[in-house]
VOGU-3710 file (C-alpha; in Angstrom, 3 decimals, decimal comma):
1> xxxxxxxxxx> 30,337/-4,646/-22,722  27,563/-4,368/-20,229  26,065/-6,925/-18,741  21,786/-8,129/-20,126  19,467/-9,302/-18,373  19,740/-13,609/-18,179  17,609/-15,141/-21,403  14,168/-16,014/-19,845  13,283/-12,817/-17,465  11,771/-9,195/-18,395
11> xxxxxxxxxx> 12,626/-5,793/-16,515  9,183/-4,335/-15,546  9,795/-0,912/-16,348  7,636/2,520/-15,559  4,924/2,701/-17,667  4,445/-0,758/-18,085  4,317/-1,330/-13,672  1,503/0,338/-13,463  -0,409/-1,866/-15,474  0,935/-4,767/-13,221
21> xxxxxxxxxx> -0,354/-2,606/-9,881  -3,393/-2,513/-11,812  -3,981/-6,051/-12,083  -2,567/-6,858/-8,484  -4,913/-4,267/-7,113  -8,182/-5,721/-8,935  -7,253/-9,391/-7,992  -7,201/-8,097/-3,974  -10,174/-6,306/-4,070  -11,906/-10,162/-5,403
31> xxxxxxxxxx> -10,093/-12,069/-3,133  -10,889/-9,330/-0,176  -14,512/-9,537/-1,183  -14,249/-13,433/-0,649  -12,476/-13,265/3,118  -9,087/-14,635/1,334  -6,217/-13,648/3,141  -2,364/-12,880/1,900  -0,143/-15,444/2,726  3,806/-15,153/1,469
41> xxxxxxxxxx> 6,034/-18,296/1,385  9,840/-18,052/0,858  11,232/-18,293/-3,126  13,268/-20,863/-2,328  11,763/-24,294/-0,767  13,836/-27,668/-0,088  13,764/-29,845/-3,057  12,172/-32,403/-1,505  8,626/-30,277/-1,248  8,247/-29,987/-4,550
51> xxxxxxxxxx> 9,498/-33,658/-5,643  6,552/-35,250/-3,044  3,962/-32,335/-3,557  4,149/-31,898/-7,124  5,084/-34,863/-8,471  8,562/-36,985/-9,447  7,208/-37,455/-13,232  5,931/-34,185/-13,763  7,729/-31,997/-16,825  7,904/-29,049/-13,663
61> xxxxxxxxxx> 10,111/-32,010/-11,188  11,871/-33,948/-14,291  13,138/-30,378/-16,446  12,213/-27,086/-15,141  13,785/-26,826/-12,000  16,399/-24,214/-10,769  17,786/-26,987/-8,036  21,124/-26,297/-6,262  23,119/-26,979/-3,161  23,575/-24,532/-0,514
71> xxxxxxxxxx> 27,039/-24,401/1,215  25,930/-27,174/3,724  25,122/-29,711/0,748  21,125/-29,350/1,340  19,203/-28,939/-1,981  16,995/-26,253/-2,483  14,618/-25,250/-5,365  13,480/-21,565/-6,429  9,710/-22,091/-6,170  8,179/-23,298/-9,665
81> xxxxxxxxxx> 4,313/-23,183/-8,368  2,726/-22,019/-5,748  1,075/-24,466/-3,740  3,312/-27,092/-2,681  4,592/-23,857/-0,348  1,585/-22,602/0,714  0,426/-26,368/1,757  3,780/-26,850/3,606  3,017/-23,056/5,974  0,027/-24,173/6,107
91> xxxxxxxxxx> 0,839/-27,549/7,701  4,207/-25,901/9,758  2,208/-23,046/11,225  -0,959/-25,203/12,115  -3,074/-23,158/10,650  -5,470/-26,304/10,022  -6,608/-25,572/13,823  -8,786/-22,742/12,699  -12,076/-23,790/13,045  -13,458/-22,332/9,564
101> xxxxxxxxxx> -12,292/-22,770/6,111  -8,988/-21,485/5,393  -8,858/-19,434/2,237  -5,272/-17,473/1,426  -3,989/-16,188/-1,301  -0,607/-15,485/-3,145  1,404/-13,372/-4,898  5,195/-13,585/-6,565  7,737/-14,795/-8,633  8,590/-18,300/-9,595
111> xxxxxxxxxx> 11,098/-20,350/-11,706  11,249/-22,741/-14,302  13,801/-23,547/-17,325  11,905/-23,609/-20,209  11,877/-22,166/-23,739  11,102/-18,610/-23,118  7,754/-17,474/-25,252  5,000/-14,901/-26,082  4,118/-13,852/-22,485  5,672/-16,777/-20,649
121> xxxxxxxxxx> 9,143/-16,130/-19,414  11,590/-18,581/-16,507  10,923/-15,809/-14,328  7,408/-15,263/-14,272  4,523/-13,927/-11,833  1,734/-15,645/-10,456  -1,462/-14,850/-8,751  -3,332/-17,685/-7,003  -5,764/-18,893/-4,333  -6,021/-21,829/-1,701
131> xxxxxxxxxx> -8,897/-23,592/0,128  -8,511/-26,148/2,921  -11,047/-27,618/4,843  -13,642/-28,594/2,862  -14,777/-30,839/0,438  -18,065/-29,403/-0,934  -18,670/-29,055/-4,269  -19,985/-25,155/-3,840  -16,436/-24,274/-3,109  -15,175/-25,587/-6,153
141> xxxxxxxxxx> -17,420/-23,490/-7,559  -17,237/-20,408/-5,709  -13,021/-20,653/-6,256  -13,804/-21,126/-10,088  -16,598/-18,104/-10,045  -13,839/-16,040/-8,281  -11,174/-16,141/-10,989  -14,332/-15,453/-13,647  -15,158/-12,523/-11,949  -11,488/-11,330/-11,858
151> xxxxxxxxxx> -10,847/-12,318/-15,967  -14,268/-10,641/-16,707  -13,616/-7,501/-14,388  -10,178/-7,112/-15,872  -11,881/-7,339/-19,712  -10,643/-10,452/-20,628  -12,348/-11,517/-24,094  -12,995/-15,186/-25,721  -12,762/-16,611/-22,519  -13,832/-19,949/-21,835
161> xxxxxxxxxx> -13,743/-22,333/-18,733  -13,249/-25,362/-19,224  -14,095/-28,489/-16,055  -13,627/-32,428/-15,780  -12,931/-34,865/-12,919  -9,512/-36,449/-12,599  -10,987/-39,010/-9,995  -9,385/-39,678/-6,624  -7,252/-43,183/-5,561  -9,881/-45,120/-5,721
171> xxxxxxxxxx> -11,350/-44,723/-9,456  -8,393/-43,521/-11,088  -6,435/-47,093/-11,196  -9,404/-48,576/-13,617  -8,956/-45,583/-15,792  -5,370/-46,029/-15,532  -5,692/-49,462/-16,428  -7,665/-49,142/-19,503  -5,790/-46,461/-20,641  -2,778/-48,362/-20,950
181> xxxxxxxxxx> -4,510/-50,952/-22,856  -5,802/-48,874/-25,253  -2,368/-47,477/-26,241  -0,417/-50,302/-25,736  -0,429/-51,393/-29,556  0,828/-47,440/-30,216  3,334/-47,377/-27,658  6,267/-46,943/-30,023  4,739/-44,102/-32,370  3,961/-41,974/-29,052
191> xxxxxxxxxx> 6,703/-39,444/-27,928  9,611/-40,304/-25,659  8,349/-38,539/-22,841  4,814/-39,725/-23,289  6,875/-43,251/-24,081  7,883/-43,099/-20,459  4,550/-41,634/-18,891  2,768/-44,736/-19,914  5,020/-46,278/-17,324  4,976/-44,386/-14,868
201> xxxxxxxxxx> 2,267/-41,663/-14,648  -0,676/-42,869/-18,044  -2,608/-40,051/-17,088  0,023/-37,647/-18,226  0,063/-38,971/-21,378  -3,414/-36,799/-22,221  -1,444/-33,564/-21,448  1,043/-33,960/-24,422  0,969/-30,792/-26,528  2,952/-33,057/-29,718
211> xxxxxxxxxx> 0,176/-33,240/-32,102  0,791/-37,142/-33,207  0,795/-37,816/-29,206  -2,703/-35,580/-28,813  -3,803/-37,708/-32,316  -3,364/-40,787/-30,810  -5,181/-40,269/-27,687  -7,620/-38,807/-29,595  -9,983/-42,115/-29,080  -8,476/-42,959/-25,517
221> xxxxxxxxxx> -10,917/-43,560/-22,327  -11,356/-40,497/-20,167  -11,715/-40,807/-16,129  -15,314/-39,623/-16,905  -15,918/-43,101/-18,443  -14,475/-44,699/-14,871  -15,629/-42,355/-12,078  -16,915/-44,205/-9,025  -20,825/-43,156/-7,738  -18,379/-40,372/-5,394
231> xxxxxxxxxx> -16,457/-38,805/-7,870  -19,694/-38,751/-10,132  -21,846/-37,163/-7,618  -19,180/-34,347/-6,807  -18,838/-33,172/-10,335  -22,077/-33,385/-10,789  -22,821/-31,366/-7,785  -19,735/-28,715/-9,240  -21,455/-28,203/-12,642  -24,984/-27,917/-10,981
241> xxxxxxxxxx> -23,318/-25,170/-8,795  -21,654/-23,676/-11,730  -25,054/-23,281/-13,515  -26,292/-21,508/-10,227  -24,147/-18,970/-10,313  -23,970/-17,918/-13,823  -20,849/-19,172/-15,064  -20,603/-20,570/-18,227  -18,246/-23,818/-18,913  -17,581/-26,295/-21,014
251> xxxxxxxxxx> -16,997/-30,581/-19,437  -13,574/-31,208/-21,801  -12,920/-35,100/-20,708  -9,005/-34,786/-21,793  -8,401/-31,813/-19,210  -5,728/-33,794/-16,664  -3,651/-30,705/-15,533  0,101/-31,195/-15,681  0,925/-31,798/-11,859  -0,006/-35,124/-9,716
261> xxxxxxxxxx> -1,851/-33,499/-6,634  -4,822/-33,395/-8,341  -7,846/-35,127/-7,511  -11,934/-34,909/-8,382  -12,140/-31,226/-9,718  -9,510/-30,112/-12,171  -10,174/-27,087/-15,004  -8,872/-24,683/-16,564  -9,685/-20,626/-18,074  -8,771/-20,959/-22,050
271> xxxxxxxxxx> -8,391/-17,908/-24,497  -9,868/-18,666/-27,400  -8,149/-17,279/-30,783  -5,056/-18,393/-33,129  -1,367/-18,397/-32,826  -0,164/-17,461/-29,461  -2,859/-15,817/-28,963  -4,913/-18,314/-27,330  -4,456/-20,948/-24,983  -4,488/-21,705/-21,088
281> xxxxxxxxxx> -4,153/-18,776/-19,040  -5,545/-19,989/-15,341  -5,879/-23,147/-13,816  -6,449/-25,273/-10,874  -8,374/-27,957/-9,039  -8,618/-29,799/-5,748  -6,093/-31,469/-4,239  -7,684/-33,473/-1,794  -4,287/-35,843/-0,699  -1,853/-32,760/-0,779
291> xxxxxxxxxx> -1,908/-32,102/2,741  -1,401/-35,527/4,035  1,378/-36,375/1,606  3,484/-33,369/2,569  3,072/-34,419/6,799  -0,447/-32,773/7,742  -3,627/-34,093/8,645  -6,154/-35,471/5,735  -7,310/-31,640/4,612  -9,107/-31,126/1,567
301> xxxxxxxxxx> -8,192/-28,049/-0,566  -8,520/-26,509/-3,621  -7,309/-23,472/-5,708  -6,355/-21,651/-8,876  -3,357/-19,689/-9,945  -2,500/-17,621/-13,087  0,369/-16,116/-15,082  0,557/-12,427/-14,373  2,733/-11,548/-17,702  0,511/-14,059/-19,548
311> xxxxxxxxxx> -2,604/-12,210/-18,962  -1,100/-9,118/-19,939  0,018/-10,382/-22,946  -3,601/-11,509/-23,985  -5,294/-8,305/-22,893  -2,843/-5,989/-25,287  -2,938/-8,895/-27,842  -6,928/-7,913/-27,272  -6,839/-4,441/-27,445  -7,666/-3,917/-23,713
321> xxxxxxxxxx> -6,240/-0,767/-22,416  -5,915/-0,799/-18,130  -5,440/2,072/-16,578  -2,055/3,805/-16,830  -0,559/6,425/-14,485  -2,901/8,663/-12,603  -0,871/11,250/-12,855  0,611/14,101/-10,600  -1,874/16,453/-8,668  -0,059/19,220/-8,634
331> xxxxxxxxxx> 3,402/20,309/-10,196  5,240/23,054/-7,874  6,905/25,795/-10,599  9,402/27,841/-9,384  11,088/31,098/-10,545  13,938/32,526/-8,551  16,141/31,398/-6,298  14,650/32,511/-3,021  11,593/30,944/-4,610  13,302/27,061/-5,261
341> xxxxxxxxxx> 13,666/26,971/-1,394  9,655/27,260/-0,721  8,615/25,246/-3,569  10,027/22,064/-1,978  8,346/22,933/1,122  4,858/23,406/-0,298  5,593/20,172/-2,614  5,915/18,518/0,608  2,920/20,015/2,221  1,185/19,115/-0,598
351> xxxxxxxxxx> 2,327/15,303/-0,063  1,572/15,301/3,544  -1,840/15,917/3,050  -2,008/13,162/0,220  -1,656/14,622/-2,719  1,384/13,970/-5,273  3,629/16,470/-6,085  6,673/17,211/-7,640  9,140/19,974/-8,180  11,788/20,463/-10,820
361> xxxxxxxxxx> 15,676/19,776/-9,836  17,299/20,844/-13,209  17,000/24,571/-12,929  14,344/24,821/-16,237  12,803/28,184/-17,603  9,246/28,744/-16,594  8,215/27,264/-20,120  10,261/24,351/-19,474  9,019/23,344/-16,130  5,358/23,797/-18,056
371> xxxxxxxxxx> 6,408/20,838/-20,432  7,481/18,912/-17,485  4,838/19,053/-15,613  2,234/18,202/-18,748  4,719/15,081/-19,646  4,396/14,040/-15,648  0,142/14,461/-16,305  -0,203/17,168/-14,138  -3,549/18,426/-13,297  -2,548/21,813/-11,483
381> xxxxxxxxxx> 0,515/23,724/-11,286  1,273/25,942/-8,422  3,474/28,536/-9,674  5,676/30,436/-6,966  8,225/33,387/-8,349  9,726/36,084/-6,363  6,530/38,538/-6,389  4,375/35,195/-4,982  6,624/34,980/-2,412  6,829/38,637/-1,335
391> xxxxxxxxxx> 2,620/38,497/-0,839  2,489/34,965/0,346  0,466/33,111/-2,570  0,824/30,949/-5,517  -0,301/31,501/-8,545  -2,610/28,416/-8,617  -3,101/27,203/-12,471  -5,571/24,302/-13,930  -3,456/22,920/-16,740  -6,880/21,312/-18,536
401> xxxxxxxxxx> -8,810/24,439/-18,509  -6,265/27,304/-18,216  -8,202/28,755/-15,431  -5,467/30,681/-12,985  -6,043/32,568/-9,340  -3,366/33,155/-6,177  -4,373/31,359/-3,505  -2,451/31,974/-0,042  0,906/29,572/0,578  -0,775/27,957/3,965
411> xxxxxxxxxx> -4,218/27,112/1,856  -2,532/25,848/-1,039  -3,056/21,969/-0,410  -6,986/22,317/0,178  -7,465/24,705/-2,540  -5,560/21,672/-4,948  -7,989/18,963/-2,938  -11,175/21,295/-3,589  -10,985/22,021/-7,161  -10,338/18,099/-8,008
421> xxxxx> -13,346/16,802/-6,035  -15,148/19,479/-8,699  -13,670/17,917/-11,423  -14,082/14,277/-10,159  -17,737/14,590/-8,972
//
């Protein structure tokens, strides 16, 4: 029997990778036009990172972890976010010494046991950003205008951002307080997990997804109701930024975010629709404490990541068509044996003076090779047969219009480069 792939992770195939290049290559060009630089942290991190940076009573720390020992006994943990790994380089490699804001970016795989879904798998991509060293309120808003842009640019539809404070230390115990007061007398009809959360983490209690939990709560006092004058004058400073820019968003006062390094600023980009459809696709918010807790100095930061196969899932659930394969300049025909010989050789001129090319291996007929090369997309062939050779040309064909003409062997590349500027311009 051969061996499947394990439940929970996708094989990204040709014809569907380019569509992931695609993506990749519009969110660099954003984060490029913002001065954020690629950072890449290992897949694996020590347990311990993500148990102090995320959070010991988060669903991620509690269920989804891959955890195991190495030889030595030391536990380790394939990455489930991004950030707690990008804070630790970040505090190993001093890179809180540069004198301006430090914005990086991130791209990769990461882990978590859980039900595999619609577009969200336990291997799964993400894309995502991080600030440190400031605590303005413009940068929240410039790091939430920057993953607009990228949704918008990438044809994202029904798109909604949605913003709300989660406090910091020092207003978040009175919400915390009342809170627990106000659900005390439903304690026993809420979920076991959310059960336990009003122990030991109330807040989390908002982020159920069980409907009777989310019913419940329904009534329950948001940290908007308990922000000190700080917290107050920061989100108000976000959403006047917000407006400045252009970018529409909604305050939601039950948006809490489902790890503990949050503070002030949390939000999130929703789909809007039915079924699977719609929901959460991006989020983020600052993390003001993060640093410090995992050894550094007291650094502010913020950022945002999102599910790669998540977002494509939305934008073919929406009809959005990215770009597929450019297809192959120009495929190299051959006819004859002497002529096989110089059509690799003038596919890899054509290559060296950055073009693609391609040749057939599998000794077609001449209308053979002619199907190949309009399944590969080409735009020219460059047909070479025994008569070619003797005079030194190619028979130079454009497969769109039919137009043909010999061109000599050494001009061959710039004839190719030539006639597609014409067509492109």
């Amino acid at each position: 029997m051969a061996i499947q792939k394990p439940r929970g992770t996708e094989d990204i195939l040709p014809g569907q990778a380019e569509a992931w290049q695609y993506v990749e290559r519009k969110a660099r060009e954003w984060f490029a036009r913002y001065r954020y630089r690629e950072i890449r942290t290992p897949l694996f991190e020590h347990t311990e990172l993500f148990q102090r940076g995320v959070g010991e009573t988060t669903d991620i720390v509690e269920k989804e972890m891959y955890t195991f020992a190495d030889r030595k006994g030391r536990s380790l943990t394939l990455r489930p976010e991004g950030t707690a790994g990008v804070v630790r380089a970040f505090v190993e490699h001093k890179l809180y010494a540069e004198p301006d804001v430090v914005k990086l970016y991130y791209l990769g795989p990461m882990f978590r046991y859980e039900r595999p879904q619609a577009g969200r798998q336990r291997q799964f991509h993400q894309i995502g950003v991080e600030a440190f060293g400031s605590a303005d309120p413009r940068l929240d808003a410039e790091v939430m205008e920057l993953a607009w842009r990228i949704f918008t640019d990438l044809g994202v539809q029904h798109l909604r951002l949605d913003v709300n404070s989660v406090g910091c230390p020092m207003c978040r115990p009175r919400h915390r307080q009342a809170l627990v007061e106000h659900l005390a007398g439903v304690k026993d009809e809420l979920c076991p997990d959310c059960q336990s959360r009003l122990v030991r983490n109330p807040l989390r209690v908002l982020d159920c997804k069980q409907e009777r939990c989310q019913e419940l709560t329904q009534d329950a006092p948001t940290v908007l109701d308990h922000l000190c004058d700080a917290c107050r004058a920061h989100f108000d400073a976000v959403r006047k930024a917000l407006e400045a820019l252009g970018v529409p968003y909604a305050v939601n006062p039950r948006l809490v975010r489902g790890l503990d390094y949050y503070t002030q600023t949390a939000f999130e980009f929703v789909v809007e629709g039915e079924g699977h459809l719609a929901g959460t696709i991006c989020g983020g918010g600052r993390y003001n404490g993060l640093v410090a807790e995992l050894g550094g100095p007291d650094v502010p930061g913020i950022g945002f990541a999102f599910g790669v196969e998540r977002l494509l899932y939305v934008l073919a659930a929406q009809g959005t068509r990215l770009p597929a394969d450019a297809g192959l300049d120009c495929f190299v025909i051959a006819l004859g044996e002497a002529a096989k010989g110089e059509a690799l050789v003038l596919a890899q001129r054509l290559r060296a003076a950055g073009l693609s090319a391609d040749v057939d291996y599998l000794d077609r007929k001449l209308k053979a090779q002619f199907k190949v090369a309009d399944r590969y997309g080409a735009r020219f062939a460059a047909i070479l047969g025994d008569d070619e050779l003797a005079r030194g040309v190619v028979q130079l064909k454009n497969l769109a219009t039919g137009e043909q003409e010999a061109v000599p062997l050494a001009d061959v590349a710039e004839a190719v480069r030539q006639r597609l500027n014409r067509s492109e311009g």
